[in-house]
C-alpha atoms as one frame of an Amber mdcrd trajectory, in Angstrom:
protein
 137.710 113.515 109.275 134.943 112.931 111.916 132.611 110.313 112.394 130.188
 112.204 110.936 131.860 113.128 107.713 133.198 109.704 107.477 129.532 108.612
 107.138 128.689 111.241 104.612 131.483 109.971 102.515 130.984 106.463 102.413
 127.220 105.896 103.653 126.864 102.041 102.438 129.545 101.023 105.083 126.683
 102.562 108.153 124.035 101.018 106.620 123.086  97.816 108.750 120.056  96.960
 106.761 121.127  97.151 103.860 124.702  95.259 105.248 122.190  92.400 106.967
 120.322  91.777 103.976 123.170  91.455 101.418 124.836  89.318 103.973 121.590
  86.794 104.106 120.853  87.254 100.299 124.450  85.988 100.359 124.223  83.145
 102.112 123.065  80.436  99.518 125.100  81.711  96.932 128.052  81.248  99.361
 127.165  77.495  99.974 126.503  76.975  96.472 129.887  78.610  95.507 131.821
  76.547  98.507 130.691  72.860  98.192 131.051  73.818  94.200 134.791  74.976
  94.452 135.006  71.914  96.696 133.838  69.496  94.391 135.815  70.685  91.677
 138.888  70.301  93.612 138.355  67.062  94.849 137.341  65.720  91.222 140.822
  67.125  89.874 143.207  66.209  92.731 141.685  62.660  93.490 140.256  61.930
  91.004 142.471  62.965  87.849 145.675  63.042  89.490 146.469  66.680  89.600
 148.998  68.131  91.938 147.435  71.842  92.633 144.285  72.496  91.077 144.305
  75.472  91.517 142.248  76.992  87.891 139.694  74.087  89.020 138.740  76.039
  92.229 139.295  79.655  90.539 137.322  78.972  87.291 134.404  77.365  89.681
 134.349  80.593  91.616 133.934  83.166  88.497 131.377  80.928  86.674 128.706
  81.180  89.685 130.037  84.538  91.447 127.270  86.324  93.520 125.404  88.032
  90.554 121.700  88.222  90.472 121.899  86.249  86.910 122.071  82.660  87.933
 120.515  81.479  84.583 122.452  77.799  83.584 123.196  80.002  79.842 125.613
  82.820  82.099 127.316  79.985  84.101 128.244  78.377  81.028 128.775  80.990
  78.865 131.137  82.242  81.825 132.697  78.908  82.468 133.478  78.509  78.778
 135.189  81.603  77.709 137.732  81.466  80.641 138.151  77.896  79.708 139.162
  79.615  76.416 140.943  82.572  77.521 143.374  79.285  79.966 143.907  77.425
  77.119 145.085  80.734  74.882 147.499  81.581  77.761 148.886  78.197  77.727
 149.355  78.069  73.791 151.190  81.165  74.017 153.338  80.122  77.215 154.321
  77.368  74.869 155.326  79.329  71.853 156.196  82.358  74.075 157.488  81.106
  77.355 157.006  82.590  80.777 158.921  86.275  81.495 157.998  90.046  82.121
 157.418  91.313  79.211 155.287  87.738  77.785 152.348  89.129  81.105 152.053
  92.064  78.682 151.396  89.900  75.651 149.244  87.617  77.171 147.079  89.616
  79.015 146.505  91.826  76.337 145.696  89.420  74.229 143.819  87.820  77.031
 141.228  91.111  77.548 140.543  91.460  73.960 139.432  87.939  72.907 137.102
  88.467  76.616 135.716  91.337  74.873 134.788  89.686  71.942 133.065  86.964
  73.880 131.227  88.844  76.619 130.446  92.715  77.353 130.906  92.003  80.741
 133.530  94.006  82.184 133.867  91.726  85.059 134.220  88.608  82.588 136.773
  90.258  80.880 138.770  91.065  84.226 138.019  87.212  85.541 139.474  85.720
  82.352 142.745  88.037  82.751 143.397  86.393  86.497 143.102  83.406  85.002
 145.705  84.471  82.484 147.836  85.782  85.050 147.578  82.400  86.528 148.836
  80.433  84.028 151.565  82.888  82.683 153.492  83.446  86.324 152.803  79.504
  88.070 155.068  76.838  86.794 153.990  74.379  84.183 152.267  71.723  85.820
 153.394  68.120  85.876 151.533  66.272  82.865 151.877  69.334  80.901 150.627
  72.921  80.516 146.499  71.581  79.318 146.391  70.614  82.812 144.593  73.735
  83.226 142.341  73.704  80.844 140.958  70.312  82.333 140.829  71.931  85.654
 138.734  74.451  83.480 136.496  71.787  82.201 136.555  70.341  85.371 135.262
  73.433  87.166 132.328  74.374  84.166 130.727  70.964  84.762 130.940  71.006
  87.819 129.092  74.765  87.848 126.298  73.648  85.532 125.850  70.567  87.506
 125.305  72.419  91.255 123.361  75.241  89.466 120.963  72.370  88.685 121.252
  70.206  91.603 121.787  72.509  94.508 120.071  75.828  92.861 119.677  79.410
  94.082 116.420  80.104  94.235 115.583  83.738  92.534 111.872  83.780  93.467
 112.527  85.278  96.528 114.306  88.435  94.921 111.432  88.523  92.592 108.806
  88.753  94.990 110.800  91.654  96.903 111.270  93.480  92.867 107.540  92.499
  92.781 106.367  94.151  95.800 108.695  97.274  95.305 107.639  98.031  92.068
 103.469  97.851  93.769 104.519  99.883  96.726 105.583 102.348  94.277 102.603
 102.514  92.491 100.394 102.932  94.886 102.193 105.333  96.813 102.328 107.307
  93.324  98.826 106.804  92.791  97.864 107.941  96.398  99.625 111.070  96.075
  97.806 111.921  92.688  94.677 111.087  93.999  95.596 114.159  96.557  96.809
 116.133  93.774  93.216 115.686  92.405  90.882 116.606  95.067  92.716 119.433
  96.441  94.918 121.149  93.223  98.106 119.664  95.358 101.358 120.648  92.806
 103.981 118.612  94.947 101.927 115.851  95.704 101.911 115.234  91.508 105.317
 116.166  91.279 105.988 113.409  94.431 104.175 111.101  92.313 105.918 111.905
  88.988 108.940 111.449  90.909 108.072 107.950  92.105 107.286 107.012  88.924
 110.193 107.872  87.244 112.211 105.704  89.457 110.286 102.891  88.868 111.876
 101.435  85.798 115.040  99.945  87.922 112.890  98.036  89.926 110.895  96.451
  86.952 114.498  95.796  85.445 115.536  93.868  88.293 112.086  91.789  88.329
 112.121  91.054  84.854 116.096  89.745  85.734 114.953  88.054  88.582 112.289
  86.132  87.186 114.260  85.514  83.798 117.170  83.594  86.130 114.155  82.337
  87.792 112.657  80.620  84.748 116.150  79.527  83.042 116.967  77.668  86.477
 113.796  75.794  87.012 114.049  74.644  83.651 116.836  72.600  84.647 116.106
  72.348  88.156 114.511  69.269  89.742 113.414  71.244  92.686 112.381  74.508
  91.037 110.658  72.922  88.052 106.984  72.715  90.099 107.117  76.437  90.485
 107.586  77.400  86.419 103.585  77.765  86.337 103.799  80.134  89.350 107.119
  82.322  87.289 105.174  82.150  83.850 102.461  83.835  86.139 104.652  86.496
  87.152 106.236  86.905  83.904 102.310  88.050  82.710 102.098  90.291  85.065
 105.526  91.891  84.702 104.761  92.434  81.044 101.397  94.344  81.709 102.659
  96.517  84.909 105.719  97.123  83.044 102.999  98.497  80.056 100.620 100.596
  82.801 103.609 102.095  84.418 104.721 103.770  81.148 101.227 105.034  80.598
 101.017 106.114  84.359 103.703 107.751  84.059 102.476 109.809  80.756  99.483
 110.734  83.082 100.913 111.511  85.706 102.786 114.603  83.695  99.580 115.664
  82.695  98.380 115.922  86.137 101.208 117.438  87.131 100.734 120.325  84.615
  96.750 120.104  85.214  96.547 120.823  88.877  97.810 124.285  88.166  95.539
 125.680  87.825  94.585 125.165  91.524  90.764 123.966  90.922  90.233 120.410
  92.480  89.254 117.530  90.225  87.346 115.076  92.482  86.114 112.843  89.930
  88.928 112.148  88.578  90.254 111.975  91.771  87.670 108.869  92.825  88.717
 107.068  89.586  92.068 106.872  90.268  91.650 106.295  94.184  89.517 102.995
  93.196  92.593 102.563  90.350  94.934 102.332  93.604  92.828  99.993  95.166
  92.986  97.383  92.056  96.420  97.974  91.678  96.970  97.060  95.236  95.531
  94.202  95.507  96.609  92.960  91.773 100.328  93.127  93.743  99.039  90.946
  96.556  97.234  88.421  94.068 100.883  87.270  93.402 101.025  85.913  96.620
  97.406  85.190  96.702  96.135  84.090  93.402  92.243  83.667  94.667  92.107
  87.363  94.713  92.306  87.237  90.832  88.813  87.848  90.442  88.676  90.575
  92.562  91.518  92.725  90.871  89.724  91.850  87.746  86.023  92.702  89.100
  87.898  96.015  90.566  89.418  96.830  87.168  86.031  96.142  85.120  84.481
  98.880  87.401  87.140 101.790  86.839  86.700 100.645  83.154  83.277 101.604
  83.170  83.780 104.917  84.483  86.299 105.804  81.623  83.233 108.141  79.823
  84.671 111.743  79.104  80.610 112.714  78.584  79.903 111.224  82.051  82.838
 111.340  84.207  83.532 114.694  83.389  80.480 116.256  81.997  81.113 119.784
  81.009  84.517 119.939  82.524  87.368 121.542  80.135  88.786 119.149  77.408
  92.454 118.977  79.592  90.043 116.823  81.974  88.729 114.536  79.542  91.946
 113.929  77.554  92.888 112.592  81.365  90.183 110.356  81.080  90.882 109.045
  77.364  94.503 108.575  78.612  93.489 105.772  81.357  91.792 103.936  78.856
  95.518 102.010  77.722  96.376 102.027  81.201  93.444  99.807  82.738  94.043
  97.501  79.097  97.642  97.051  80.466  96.147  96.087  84.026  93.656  93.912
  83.070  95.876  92.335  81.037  98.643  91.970  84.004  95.081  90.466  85.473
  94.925  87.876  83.444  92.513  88.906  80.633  93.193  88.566  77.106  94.176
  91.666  75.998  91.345  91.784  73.245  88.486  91.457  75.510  89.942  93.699
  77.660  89.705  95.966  74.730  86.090  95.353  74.239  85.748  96.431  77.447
  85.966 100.000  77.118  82.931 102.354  76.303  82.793 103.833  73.131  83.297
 107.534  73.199
């Protein structure tokens, strides 16, 4: 296999950028992890007395891991069923003993109470090492619950750095944030093209963009969930919950409008065919990108709040089918009716109670 081939195979392993950035995203996580597993040894070797702790260090590891879900509930939800799934092992070592076939038995055992605790596949596969751990090492002097103290040991421990030294998830919600408004404008750029000059593949480039939109707002709204649990907790997140409860508004209304965008967008899509040009419409929704442009850079820059919403008010008022698109067939006007939900949604990511935003929009 050439070098070529070799990178049409496996194309990750050639990407540097995406390589650098996992490697920086990784870097707190990796501190957090190694003074963690550090602390949790130290505490059960010097502290309590234990020989090799080694399910202290192991335990520590799994419950913070490198996922984007850093919320206190995960760690200890993760810290607690392992602690579980080590002190099962070590019941049955006692009433089973240690051999070949006894891995089978506890292991399987082992995977199925996981299961039942988590639908995590990885949790499931963490608490089985841990099995493994205790089945095939000797017993430890003071006794076979050694473990499950180095178990405890290692949960506290997790909650305790999560709180004190804490990732901080803003940053990957900003980057979800400003995805998910690169997206839509691009898509609304391209059916702004679509409008004024009949352009099929720039609607079905925008109905494509949309589509793949949805990821990205699932990662936000993960982002900014961890985000939230953690500066509950957090000493040094806690001034910034005002700033996530912001977000967490806006993520509910964009996550609303890009729905409805993307029901109009298949309508465009199937309008433009008939290859006349639309430039009214086509205005609309080019001062529609504009709003929804800036509404992504009032996250960073909250004074421009007033502007999005001053923007917003303006497309609102040019949502009249007997106006807009006086005499036009009734496909253009239902196109019109159908941004009427979609600038609610917007001005509501905006800020504006969703009932005046209501009251906003002309009769028809």
């Amino acid at each position: 296999m050439n070098a070529s081939s070799l990178r049409s195979a496996v194309p990750h392993l050639f990407d540097l950028r995406s390589s650098g950035e996992r490697a920086i995203d990784s870097l707190v996580p990796a501190l957090q992890i190694a003074i963690a597993a550090t602390i949790s040894y130290a505490f059960a070797h010097f502290v309590l007395g234990h020989a090799l702790p080694l399910i202290a260090v192991t335990v520590t590891i799994s419950s913070l891991g490198f996922v984007r879900d850093a919320r206190p509930l995960r760690v200890l939800e993760t810290a607690v069923g392992m602690v579980i799934g080590i002190a099962l092992s070590e019941v049955m070592v006692l009433l089973i003993g240690q051999g070949t076939w006894q891995i089978a038995v506890v292991l399987m055992i082992t995977l199925v109470v996981a299961r039942v605790l988590s639908s995590s596949n990885a949790f499931a596969i963490a608490a089985g090492v841990q099995s493994m751990l205790v089945i095939l090492l000797p017993v430890p002097p003071g006794g076979p619950f050694v473990r499950s103290i180095d178990g405890i040991v290692a949960g506290v421990v997790a909650l305790a750095v999560t709180a004190l030294l804490p990732r901080d998830p803003r940053r990957f919600a900003s980057r979800d944030a400003r995805r998910l408004f690169a997206s839509l404008t691009d898509a609304l750029a391209s059916l702004v093209i679509a409008l004024e000059k009949a352009d099929e593949p720039a609607a079905e480039h925008a109905l494509e963009g949309l589509r793949a939109t949805q990821p990205v707002i699932d990662s936000w709204a993960a982002s900014l969930d961890s985000a939230a649990a953690i500066a509950r907790i957090s000493p040094f997140l806690r001034r910034y919950r005002p700033d996530l409860l912001a977000q967490v508004r806006v993520l509910r209304g964009m996550d609303l409008a890009t729905r409805n965008l993307r029901v109009i967008a298949r309508r465009i899509d199937f309008l433009v065919r008939d290859g006349v040009p639309r430039p009214v419409i086509a205005s609309i929704m080019a001062s529609l990108g504009t709003s929804v442009e800036l509404l992504g850079q009032s996250l960073d820059d909250p004074l421009l709040g007033d502007t999005v919403r001053v923007g917003l008010v303006a497309v609102v008022e040019r949502l009249r089918p007997d106006t807009a698109v006086k005499g036009a067939p009734v496909t253009d006007s239902v196109v019109i009716l159908m941004m009427r939900p979609l600038l609610v949604d917007l001005l509501t990511a905006a800020d504006l109670p969703v009932d005046k935003a209501r009251a906003l929009l002309p009769e028809v």
